[in-house]
ChimeraX commands (.cxc) that place a marker at each C-alpha (Angstrom):
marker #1 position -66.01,-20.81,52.07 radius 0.5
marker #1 position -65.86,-23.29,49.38 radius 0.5
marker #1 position -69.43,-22.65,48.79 radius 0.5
marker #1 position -68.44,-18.90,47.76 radius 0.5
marker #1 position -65.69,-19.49,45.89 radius 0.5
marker #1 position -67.98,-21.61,43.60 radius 0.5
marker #1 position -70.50,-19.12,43.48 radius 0.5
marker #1 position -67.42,-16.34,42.62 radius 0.5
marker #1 position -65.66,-18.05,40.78 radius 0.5
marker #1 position -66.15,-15.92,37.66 radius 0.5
marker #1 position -65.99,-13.09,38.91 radius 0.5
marker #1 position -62.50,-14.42,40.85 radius 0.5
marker #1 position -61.25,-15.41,37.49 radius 0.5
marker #1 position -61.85,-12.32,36.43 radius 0.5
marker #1 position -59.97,-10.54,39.07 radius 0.5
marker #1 position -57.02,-12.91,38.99 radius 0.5
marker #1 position -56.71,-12.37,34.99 radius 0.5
marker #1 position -56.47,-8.61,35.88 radius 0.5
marker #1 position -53.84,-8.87,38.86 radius 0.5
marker #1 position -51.58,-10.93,36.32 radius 0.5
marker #1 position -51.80,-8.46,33.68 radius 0.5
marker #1 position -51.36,-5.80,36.06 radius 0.5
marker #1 position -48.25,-7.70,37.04 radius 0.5
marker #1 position -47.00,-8.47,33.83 radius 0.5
marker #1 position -47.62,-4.87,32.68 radius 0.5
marker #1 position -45.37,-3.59,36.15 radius 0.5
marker #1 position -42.78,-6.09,34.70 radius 0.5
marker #1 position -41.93,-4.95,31.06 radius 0.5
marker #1 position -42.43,-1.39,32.23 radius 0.5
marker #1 position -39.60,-2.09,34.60 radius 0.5
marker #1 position -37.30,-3.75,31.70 radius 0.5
marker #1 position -37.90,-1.02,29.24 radius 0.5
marker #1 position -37.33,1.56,31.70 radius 0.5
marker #1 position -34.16,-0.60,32.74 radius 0.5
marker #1 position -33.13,-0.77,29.02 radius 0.5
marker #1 position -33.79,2.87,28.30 radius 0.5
marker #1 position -31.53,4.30,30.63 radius 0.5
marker #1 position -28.84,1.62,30.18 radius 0.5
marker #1 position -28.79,3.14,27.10 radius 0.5
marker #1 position -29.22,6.52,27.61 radius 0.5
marker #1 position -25.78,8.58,26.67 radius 0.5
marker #1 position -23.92,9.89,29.77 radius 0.5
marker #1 position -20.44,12.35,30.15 radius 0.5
marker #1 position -18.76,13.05,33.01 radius 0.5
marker #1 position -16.64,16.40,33.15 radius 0.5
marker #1 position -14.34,16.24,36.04 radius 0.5
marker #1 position -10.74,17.58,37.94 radius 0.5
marker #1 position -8.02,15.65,38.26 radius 0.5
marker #1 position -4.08,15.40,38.40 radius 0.5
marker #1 position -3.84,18.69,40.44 radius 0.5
marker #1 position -5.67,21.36,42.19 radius 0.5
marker #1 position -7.37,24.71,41.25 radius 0.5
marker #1 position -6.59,26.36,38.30 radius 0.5
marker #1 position -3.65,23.48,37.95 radius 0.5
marker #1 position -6.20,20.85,38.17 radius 0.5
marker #1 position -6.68,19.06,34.48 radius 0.5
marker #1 position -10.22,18.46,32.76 radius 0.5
marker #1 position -11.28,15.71,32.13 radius 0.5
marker #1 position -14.54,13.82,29.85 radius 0.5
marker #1 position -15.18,10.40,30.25 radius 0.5
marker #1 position -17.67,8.36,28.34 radius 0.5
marker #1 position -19.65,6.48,30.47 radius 0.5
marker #1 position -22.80,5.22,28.20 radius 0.5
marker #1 position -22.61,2.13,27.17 radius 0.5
marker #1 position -21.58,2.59,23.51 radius 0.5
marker #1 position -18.57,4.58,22.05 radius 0.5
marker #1 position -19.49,8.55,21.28 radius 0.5
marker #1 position -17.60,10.73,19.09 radius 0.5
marker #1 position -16.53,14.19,20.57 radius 0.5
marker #1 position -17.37,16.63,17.86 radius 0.5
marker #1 position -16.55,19.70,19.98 radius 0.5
marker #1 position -15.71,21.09,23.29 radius 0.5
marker #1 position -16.64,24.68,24.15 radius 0.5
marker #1 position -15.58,26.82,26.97 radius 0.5
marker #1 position -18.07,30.10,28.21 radius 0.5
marker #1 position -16.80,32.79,30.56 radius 0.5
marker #1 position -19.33,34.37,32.36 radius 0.5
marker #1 position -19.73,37.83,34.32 radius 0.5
marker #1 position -23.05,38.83,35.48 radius 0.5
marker #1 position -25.24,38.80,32.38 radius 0.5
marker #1 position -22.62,38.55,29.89 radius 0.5
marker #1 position -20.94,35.70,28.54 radius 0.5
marker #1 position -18.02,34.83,25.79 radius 0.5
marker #1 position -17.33,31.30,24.46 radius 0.5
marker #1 position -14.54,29.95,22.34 radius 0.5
marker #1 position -13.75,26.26,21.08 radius 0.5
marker #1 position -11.05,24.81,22.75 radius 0.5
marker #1 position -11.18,21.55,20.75 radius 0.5
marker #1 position -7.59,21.69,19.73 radius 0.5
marker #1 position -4.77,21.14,21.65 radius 0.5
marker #1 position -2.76,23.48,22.97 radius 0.5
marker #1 position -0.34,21.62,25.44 radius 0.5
marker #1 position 3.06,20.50,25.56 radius 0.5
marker #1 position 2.70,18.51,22.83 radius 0.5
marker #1 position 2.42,21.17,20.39 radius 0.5
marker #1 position 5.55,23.21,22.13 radius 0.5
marker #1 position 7.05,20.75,21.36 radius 0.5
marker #1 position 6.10,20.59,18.02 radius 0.5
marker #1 position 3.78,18.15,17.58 radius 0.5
marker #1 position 0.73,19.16,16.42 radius 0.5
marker #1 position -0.34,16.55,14.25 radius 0.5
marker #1 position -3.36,13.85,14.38 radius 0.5
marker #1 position -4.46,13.32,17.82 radius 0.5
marker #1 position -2.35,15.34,19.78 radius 0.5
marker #1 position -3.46,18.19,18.07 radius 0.5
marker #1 position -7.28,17.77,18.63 radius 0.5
marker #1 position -9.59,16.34,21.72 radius 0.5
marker #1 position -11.72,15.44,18.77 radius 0.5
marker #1 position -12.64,12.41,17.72 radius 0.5
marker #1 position -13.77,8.66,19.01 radius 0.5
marker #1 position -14.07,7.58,22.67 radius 0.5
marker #1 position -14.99,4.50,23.76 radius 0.5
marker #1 position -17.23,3.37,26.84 radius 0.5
marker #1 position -15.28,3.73,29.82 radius 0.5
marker #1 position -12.40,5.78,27.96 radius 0.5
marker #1 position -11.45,9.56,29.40 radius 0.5
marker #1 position -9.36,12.31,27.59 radius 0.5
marker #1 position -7.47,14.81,29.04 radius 0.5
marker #1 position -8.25,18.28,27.46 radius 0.5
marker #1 position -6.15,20.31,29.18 radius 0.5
marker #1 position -5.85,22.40,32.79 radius 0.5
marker #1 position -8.70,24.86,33.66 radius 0.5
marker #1 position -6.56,27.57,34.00 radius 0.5
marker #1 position -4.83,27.10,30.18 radius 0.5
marker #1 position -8.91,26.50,29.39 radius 0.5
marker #1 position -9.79,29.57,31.08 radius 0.5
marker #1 position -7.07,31.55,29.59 radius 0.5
marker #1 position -7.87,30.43,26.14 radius 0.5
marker #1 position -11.31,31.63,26.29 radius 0.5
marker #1 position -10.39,35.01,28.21 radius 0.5
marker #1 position -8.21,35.52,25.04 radius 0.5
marker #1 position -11.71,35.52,22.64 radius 0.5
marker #1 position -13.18,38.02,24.89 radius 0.5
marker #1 position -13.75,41.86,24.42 radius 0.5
marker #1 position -12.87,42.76,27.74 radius 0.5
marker #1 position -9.24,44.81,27.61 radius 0.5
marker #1 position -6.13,42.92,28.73 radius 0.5
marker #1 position -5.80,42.62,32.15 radius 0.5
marker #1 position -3.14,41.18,34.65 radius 0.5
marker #1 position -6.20,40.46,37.11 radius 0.5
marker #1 position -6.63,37.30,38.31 radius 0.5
marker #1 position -9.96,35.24,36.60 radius 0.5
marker #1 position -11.82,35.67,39.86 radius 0.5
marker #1 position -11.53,38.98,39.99 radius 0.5
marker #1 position -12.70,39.34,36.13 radius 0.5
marker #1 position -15.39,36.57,35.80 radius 0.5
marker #1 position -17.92,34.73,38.16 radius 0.5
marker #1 position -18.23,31.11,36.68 radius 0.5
marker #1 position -16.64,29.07,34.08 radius 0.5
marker #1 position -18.35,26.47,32.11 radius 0.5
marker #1 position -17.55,23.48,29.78 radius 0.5
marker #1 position -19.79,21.63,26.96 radius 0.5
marker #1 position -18.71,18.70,25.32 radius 0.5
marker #1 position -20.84,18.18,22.17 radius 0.5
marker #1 position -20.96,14.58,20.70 radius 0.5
marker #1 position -22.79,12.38,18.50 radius 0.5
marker #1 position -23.81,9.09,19.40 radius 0.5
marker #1 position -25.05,6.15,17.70 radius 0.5
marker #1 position -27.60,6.50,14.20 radius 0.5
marker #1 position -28.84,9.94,16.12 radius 0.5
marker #1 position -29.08,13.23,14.19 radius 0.5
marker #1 position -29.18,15.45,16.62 radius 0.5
marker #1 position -26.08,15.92,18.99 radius 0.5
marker #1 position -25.57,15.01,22.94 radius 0.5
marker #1 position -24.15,16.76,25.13 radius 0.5
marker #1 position -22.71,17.32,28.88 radius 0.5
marker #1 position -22.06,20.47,30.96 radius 0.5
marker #1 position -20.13,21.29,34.20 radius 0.5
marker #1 position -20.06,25.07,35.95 radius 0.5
marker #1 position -16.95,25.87,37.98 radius 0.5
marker #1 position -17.30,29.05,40.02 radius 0.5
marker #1 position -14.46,31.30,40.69 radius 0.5
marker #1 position -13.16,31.88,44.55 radius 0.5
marker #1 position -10.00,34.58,45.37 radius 0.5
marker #1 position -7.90,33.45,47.76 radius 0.5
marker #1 position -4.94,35.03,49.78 radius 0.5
marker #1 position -2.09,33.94,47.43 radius 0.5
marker #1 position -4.08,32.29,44.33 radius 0.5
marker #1 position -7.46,31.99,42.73 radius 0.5
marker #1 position -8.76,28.60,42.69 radius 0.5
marker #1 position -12.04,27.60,41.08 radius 0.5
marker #1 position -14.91,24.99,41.97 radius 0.5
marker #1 position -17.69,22.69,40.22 radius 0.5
marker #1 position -21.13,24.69,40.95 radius 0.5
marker #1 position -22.66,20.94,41.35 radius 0.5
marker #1 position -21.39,17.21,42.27 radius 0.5
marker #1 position -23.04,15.95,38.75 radius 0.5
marker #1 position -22.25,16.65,35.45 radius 0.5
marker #1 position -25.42,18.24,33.93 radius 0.5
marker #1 position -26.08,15.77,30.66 radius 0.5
marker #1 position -28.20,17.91,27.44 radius 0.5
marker #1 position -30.77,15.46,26.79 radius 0.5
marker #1 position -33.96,16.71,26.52 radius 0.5
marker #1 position -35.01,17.87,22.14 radius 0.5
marker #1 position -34.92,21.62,22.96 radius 0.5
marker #1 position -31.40,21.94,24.71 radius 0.5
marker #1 position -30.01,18.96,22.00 radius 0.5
marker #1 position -31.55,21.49,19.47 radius 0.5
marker #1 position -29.67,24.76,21.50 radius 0.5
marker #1 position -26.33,22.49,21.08 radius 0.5
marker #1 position -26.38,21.78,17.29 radius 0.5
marker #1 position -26.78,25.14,16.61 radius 0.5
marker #1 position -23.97,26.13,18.98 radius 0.5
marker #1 position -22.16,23.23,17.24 radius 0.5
marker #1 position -22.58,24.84,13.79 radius 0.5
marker #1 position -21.50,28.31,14.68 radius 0.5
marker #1 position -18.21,26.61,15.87 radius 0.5
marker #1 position -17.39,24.84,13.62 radius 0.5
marker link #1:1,2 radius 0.2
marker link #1:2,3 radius 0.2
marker link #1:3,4 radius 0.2
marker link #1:4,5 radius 0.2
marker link #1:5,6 radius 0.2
marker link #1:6,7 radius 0.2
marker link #1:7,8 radius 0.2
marker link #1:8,9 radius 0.2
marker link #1:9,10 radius 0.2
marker link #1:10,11 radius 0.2
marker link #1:11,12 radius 0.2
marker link #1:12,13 radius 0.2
marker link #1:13,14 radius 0.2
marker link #1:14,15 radius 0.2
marker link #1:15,16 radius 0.2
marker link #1:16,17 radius 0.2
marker link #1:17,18 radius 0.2
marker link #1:18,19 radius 0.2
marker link #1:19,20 radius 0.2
marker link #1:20,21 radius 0.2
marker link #1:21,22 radius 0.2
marker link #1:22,23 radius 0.2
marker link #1:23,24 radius 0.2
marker link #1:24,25 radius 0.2
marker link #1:25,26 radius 0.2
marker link #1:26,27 radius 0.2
marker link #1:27,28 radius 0.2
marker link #1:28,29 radius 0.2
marker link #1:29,30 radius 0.2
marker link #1:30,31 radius 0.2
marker link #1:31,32 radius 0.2
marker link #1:32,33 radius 0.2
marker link #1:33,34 radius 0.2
marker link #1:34,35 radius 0.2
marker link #1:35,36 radius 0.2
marker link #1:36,37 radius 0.2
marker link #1:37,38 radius 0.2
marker link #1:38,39 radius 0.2
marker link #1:39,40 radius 0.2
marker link #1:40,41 radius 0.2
marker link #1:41,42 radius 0.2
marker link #1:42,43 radius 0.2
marker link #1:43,44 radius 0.2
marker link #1:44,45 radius 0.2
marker link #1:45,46 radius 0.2
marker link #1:46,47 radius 0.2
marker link #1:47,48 radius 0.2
marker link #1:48,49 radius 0.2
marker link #1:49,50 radius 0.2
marker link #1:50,51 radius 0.2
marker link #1:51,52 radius 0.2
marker link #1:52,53 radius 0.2
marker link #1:53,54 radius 0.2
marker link #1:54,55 radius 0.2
marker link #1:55,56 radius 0.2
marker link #1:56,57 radius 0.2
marker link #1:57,58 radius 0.2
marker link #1:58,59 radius 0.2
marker link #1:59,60 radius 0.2
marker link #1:60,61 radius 0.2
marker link #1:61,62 radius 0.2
marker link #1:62,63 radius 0.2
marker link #1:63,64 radius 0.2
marker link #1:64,65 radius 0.2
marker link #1:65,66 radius 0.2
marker link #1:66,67 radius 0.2
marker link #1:67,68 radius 0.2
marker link #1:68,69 radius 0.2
marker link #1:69,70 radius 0.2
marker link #1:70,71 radius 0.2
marker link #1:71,72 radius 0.2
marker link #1:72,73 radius 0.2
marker link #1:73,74 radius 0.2
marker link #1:74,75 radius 0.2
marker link #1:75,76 radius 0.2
marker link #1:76,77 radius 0.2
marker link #1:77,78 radius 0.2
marker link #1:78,79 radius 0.2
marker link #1:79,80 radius 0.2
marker link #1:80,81 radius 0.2
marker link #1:81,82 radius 0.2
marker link #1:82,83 radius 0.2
marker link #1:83,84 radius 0.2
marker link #1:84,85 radius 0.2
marker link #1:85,86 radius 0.2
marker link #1:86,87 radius 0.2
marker link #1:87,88 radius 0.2
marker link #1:88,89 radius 0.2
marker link #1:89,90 radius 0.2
marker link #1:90,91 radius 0.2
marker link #1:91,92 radius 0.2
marker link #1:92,93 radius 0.2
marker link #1:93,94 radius 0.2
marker link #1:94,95 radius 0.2
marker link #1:95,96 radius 0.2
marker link #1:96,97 radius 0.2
marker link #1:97,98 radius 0.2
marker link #1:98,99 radius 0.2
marker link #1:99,100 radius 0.2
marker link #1:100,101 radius 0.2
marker link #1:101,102 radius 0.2
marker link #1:102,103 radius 0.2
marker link #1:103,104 radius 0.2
marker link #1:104,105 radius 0.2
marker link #1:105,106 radius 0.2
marker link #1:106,107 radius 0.2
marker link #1:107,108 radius 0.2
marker link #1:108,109 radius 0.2
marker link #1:109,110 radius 0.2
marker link #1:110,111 radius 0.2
marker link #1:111,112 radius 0.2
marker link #1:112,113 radius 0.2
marker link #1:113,114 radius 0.2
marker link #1:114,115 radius 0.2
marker link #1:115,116 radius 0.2
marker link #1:116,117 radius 0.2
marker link #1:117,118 radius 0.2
marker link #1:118,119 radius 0.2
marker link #1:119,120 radius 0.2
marker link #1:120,121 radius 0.2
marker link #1:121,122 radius 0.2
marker link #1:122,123 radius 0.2
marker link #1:123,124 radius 0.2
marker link #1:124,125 radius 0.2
marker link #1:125,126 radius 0.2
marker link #1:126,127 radius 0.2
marker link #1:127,128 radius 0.2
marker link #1:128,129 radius 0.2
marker link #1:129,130 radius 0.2
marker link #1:130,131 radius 0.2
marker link #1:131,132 radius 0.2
marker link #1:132,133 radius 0.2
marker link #1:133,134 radius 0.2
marker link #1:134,135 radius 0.2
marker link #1:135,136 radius 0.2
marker link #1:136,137 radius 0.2
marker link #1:137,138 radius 0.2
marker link #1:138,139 radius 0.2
marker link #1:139,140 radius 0.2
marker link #1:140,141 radius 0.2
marker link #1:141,142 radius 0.2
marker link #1:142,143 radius 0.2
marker link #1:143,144 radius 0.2
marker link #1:144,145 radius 0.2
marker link #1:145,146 radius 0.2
marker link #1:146,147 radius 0.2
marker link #1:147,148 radius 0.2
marker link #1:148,149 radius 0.2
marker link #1:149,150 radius 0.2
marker link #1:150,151 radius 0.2
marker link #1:151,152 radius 0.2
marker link #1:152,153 radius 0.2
marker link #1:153,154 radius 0.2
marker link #1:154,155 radius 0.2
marker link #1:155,156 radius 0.2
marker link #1:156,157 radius 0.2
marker link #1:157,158 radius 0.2
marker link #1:158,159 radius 0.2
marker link #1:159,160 radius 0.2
marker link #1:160,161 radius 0.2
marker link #1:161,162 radius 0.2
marker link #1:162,163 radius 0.2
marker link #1:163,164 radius 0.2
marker link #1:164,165 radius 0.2
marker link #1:165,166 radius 0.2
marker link #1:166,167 radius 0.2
marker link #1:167,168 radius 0.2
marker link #1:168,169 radius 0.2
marker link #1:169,170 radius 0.2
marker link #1:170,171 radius 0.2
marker link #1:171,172 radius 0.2
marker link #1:172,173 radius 0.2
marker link #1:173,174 radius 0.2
marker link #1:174,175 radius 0.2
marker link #1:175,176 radius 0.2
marker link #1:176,177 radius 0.2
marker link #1:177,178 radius 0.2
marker link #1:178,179 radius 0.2
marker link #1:179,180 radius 0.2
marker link #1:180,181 radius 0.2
marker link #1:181,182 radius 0.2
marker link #1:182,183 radius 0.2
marker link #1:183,184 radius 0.2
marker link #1:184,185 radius 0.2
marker link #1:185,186 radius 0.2
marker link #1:186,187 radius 0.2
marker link #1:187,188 radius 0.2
marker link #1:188,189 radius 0.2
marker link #1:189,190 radius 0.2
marker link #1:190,191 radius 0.2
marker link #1:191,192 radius 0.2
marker link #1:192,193 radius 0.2
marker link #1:193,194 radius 0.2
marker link #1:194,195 radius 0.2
marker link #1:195,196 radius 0.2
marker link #1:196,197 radius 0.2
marker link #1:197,198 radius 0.2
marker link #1:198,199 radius 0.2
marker link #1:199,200 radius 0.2
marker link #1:200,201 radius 0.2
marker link #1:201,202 radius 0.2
marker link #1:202,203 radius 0.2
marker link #1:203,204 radius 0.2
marker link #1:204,205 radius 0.2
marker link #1:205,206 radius 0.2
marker link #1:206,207 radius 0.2
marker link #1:207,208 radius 0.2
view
């Protein structure tokens, strides 16, 4: 045995040199891969503080710097038609009571990493946006009008141009005395590849 190692032992060298790098290159692979998403941008739209329509919205920031909410867009959707509106500012009880000024009159602006705001219930959302639609007024309940709902935060983040972004679908289901409405999907879909960041600026500068 001893005998063949001698006689190998280039070529053994050889192979060892390769396994290391092979190893080493597995390694930093793994930390930039680690580091990458660490600092990859992520929002979370989710219910809370009630149920249904009732329920509140609410976007947390949960990448690992602050990110500054630019905009917040709400799309109705029936079939193959679709309406959105911005529903950046506030309308809550803070402006009836007459407050309307600086924060409380806007879901826009700074939020830091593990921060949430509270942008209102889903059914003052949805009736927001059902008020920029062409459809005629109607007494009918959402369900019976629309099939899904759907909410886009738009933010910037960090020395990026281009925006980020984060999306949630709620469907629409009747029930016997009330309509309540659903996320489509457990995660919140984040906008992160360059074509749909590209789709969201330009949404971002027709609402503006």
């Amino acid at each position: 045995m001893l005998t063949w190692v001698e006689t190998n032992s280039a070529s053994l060298n050889v192979f060892i040199n390769l396994a290391m790098l092979a190893v080493w290159f597995i390694y930093l692979h793994l930390l930039l891969f680690a580091y990458i998403r660490q600092r990859k941008p992520k929002i979370l739209i989710n219910r809370g503080s009630g149920v249904g329509l009732n329920a509140h919205c609410l976007v947390s920031n949960m990448s690992q710097e602050p990110i500054y909410v630019q905009s917040i867009l709400a799309v109705l959707n029936k079939d193959d038609d679709s309406w959105m509106m911005a529903v950046t500012d506030v309308e809550s009880l803070d402006r009836e009571n007459g407050d309307t000024t600086g924060k409380s009159g806007t879901n826009q602006g700074p939020l830091s990493q593990g921060h949430y705001m509270d942008i209102g219930t889903l059914g003052n959302l949805v009736e927001r946006t059902r008020q920029a639609t062409d459809l005629p007024d109607t007494d009918e309940a959402p369900s019976k009008v629309f099939d899904t709902f759907e909410i886009i935060v738009v933010a910037a983040h960090g020395p990026e141009n281009l925006a980020i972004g984060a999306k949630r679908t709620f469907r629409f289901h009747a029930e016997a005395d009330s309509d309540n409405i659903v996320p489509e999907t457990v995660e919140t879909k984040q906008i992160s590849s360059p074509w749909e960041r590209r789709r969201v600026h330009r949404l971002l500068h027709e609402h503006l």
